[in-house]
C-alpha positions as CSV (number, residue, x, y, z in Angstrom):
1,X,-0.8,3.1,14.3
2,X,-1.6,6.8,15.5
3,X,-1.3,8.8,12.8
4,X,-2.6,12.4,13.0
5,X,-4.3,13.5,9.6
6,X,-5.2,17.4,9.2
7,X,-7.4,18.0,12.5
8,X,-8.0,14.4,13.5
9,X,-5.7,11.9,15.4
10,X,-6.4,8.5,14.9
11,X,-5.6,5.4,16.7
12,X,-6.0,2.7,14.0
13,X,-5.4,0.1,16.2
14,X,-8.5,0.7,18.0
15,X,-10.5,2.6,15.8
16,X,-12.1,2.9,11.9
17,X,-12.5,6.4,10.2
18,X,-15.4,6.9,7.8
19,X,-14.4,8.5,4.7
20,X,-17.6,10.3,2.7
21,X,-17.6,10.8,-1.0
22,X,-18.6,14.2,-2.8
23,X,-18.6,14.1,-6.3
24,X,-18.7,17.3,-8.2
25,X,-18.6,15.5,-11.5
26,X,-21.8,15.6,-14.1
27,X,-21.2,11.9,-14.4
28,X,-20.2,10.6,-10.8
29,X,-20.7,6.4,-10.4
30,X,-23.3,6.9,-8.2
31,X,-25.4,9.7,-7.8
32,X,-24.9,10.5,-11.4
33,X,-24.2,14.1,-10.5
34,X,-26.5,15.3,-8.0
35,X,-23.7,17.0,-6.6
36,X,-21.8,18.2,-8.9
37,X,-23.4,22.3,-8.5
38,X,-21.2,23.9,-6.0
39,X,-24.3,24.3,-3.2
40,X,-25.0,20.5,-3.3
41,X,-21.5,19.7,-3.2
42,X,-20.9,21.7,0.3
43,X,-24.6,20.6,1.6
44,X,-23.7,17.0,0.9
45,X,-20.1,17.4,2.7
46,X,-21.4,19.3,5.7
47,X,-24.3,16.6,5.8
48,X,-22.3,14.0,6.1
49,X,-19.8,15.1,9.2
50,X,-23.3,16.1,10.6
51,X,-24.2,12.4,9.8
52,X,-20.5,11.4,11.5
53,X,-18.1,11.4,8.8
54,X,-14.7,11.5,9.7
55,X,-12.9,12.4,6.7
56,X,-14.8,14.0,3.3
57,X,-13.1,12.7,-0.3
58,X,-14.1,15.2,-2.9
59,X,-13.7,14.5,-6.4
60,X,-13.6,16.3,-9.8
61,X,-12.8,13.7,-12.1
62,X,-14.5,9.9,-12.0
63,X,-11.9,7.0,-12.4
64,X,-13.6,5.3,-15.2
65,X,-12.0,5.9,-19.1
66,X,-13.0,9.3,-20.7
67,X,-11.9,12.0,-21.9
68,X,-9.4,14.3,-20.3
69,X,-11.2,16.9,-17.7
70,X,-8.8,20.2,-18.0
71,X,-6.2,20.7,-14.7
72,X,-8.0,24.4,-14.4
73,X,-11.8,22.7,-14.8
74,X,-10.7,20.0,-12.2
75,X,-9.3,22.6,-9.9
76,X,-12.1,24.9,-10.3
77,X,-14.5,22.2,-9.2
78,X,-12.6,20.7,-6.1
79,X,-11.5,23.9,-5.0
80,X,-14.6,25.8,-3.5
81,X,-15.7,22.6,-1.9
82,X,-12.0,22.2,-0.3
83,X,-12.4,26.2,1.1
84,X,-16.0,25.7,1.8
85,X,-15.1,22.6,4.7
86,X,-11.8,24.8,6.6
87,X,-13.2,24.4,10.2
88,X,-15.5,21.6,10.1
89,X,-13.2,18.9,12.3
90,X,-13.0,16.4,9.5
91,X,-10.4,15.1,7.7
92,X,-10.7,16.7,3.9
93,X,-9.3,14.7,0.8
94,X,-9.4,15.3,-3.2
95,X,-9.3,12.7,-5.1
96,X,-7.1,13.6,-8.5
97,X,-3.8,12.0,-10.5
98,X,-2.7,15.8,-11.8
99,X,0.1,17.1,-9.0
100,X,-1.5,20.5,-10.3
101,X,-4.3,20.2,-9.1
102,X,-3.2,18.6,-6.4
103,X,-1.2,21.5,-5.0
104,X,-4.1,23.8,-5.2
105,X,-6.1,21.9,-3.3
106,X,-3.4,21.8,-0.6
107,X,-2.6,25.6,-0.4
108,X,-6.8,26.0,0.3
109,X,-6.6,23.5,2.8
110,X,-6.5,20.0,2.0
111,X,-5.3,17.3,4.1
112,X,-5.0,14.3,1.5
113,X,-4.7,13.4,-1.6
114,X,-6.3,10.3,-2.7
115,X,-4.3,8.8,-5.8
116,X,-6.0,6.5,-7.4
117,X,-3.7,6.0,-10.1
118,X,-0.7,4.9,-7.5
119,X,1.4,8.1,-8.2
120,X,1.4,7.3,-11.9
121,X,2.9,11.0,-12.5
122,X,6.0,11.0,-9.8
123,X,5.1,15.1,-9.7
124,X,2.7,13.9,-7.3
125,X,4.9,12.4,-4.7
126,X,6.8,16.0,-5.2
127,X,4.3,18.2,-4.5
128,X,3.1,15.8,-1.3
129,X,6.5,15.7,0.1
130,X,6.2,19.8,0.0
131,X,3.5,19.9,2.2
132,X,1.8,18.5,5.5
133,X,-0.8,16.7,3.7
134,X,-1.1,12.1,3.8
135,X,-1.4,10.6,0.4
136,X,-3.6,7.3,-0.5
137,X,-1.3,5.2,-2.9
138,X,-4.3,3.2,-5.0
139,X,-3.3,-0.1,-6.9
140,X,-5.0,0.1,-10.6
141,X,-2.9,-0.5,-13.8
142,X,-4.4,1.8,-16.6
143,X,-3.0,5.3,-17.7
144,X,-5.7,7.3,-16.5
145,X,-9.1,7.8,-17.9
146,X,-8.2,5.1,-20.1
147,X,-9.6,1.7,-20.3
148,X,-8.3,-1.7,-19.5
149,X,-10.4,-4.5,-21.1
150,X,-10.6,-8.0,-19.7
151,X,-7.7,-7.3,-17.0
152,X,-5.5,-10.3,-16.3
153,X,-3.1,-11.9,-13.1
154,X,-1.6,-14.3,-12.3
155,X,-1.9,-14.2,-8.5
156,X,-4.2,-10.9,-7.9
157,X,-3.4,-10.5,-4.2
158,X,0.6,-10.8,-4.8
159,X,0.7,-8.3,-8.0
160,X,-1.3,-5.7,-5.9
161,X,0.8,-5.6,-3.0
162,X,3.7,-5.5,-5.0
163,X,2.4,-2.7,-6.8
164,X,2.3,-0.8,-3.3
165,X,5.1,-1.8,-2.1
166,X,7.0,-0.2,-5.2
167,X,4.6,2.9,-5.1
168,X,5.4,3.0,-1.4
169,X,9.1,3.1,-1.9
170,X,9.0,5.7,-4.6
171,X,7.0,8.4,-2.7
172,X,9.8,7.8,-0.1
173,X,12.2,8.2,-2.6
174,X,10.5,11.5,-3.4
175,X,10.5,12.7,0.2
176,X,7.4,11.4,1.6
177,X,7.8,10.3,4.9
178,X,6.2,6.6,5.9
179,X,3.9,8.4,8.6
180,X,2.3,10.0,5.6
181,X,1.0,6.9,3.4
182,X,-1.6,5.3,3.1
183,X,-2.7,2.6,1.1
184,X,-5.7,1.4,-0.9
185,X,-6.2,-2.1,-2.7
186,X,-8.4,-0.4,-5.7
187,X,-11.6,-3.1,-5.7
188,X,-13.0,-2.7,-9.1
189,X,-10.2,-0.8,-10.5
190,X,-9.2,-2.6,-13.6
191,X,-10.3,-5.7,-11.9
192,X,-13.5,-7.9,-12.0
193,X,-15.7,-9.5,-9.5
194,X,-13.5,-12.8,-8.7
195,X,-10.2,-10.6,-8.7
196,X,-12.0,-7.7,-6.2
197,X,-13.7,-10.9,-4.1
198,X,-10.2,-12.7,-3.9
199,X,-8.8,-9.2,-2.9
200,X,-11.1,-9.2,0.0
201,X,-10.8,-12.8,1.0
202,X,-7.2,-12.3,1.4
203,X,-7.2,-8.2,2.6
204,X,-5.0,-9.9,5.9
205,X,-2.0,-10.4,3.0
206,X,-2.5,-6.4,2.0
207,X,-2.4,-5.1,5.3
208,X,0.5,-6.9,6.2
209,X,2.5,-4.1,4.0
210,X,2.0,-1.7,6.8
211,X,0.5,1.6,6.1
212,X,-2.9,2.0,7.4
213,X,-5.4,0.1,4.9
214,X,-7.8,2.0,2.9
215,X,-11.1,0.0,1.4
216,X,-13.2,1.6,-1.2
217,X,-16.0,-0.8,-1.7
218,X,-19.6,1.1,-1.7
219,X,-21.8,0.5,-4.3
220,X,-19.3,-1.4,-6.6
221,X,-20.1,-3.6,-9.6
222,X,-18.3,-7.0,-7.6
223,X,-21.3,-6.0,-4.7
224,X,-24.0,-5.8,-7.5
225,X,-22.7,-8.8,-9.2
226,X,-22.2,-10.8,-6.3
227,X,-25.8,-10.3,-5.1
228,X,-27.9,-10.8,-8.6
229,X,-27.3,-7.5,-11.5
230,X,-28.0,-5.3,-8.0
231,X,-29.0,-1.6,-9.3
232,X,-26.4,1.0,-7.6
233,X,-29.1,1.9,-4.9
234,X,-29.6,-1.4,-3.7
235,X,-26.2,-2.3,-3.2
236,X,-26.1,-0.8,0.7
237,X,-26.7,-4.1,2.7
238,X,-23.9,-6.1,0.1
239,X,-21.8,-2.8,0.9
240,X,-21.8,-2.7,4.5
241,X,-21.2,-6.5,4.6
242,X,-18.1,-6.3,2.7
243,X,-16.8,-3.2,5.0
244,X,-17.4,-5.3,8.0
245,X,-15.5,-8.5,6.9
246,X,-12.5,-5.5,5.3
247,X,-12.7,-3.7,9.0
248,X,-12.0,-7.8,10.6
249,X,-8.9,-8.0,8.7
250,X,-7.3,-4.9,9.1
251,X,-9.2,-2.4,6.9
252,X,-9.1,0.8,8.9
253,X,-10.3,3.7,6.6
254,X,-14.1,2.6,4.5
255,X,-14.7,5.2,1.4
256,X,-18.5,5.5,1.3
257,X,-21.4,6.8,-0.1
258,X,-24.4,5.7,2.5
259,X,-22.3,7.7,5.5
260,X,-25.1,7.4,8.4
261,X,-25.3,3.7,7.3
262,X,-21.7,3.2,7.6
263,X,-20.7,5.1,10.6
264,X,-23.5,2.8,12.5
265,X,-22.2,-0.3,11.1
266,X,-18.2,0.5,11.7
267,X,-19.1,1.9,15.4
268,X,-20.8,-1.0,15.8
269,X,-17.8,-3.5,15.2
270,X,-15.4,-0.9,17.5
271,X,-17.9,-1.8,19.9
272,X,-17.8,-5.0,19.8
273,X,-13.9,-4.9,19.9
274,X,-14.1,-3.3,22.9
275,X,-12.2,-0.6,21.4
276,X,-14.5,1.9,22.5
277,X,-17.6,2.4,25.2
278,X,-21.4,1.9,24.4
279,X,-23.1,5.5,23.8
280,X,-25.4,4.8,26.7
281,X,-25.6,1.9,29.2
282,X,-29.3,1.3,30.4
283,X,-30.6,-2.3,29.5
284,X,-30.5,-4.9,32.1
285,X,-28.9,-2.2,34.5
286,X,-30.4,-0.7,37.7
287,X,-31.3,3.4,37.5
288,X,-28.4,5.7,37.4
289,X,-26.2,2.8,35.7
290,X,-25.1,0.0,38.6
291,X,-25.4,-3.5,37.7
């Protein structure tokens, strides 16, 4: 389970990485495109690995149906922001379904390309094999951009890991080497509250498939819904609560938006776990540490 992505080694046995969203998109879920100028864009990524972020997803195109944003617009967005971060320590991810777009954001230093349409064009599996960089394989079922009313299963848990496990074997069949997946339930992606709560109930069944375990539950409609028509901003307590129960069974990487929040919470359980050491040991304790 050590798997070293771009600068960062990680031993996900024994530890969580925080991933922080930047959206430069007009229309982003939830900050409804504060940063979608280029400034607030790199302000809010170098804010949050100030803040502890281990990993920055940037994004130039939301997930939800709409019309088609241009491969050269998306680029043009995701880009900068990509170039802007070379140096910072952290982990740096853009999230997109065109392989185009995709390769740019490689050659200017990307380390990961977050999927969330589960390689739905097998170009992308290409252009990851060509390079260093991980890719997140995301379980949703809709062409994307387009909608997916009322979505149906049978058995929600079973039909999403048998989605990745067929996603998984096609990027190897592309090239991709198993060292370089990693995978990503999709809570709220053509799915609604019961499907994305029985998801997470049963998260044991999807880590079982092996590649680390990517969760991407901040702010989502199953947290607002679950809680009482919560508004996007007062979804943060619901939020954390979900990533804590994900991280118990076996959730290693949390997509977020509330990044101070999060890394407190996640550092929190590794504590706990005994996975890693206290900051500072004073309570209880005589001076200079002895018990």
């Amino acid at each position: 389970m050590v798997r070293r992505i771009g600068p960062r080694e990680f031993d996900f046995a024994r530890q969580v990485a925080v991933m922080a969203i930047v959206n430069r998109t007009p229309d982003s879920f939830y900050d409804r495109g504060a940063t979608f100028a280029l400034d607030r864009a790199v302000e809010a990524a170098q804010a949050a690995v100030a803040d502890g972020a281990d990993w920055v997803d940037i994004g130039g195109a939301k997930f939800a149906p709409g019309p088609p944003i241009p491969v050269e617009e998306e680029a043009d967005r995701v880009v900068p922001v990509v170039a802007a971060l070379a140096g910072s320590g952290a982990v740096v991810s853009v999230d997109t379904f065109h392989p185009e777009v995709a390769r740019r954001a490689i050659a200017a230093g990307a380390h990961v390309i977050n999927d969330t349409t589960g390689i739905h064009d097998p170009v992308m599996a290409d252009v990851v094999a060509d390079s260093d960089a991980t890719i997140v394989i995301t379980h949703s079922l809709a062409a994307p951009r387009r909608p997916h009313p009322m979505p149906e299963y049978g058995d929600v848990v079973a039909e999403v890991a048998a989605f990745l496990r067929e996603r998984i074997d096609l990027a190897r069949a592309h090239g991709v080497p198993d060292e370089r997946i990693v995978i990503d339930p999709g809570h709220d992606l053509n799915k609604n509250t019961l499907h994305s709560l029985e998801l997470t109930r049963r998260l044991g069944e999807i880590a079982e498939i092996g590649p680390p375990l990517l969760v991407a539950l901040s702010n989502k409609d199953f947290v607002g819904e679950s809680l009482g028509r919560r508004d996007r901003r007062d979804r943060l307590a619901g939020s954390l609560a979900a990533a804590v129960y994900c991280i118990d069974r076996g959730a290693r990487i949390v997509r977020v938006h509330n990044v101070r929040e999060t890394v407190d919470a996640v550092r929190m359980v590794e504590a706990i776990e005994g996975w890693r050491e206290p900051a500072f040991l004073e309570h209880n304790l005589r001076p200079g540490g002895a018990s």
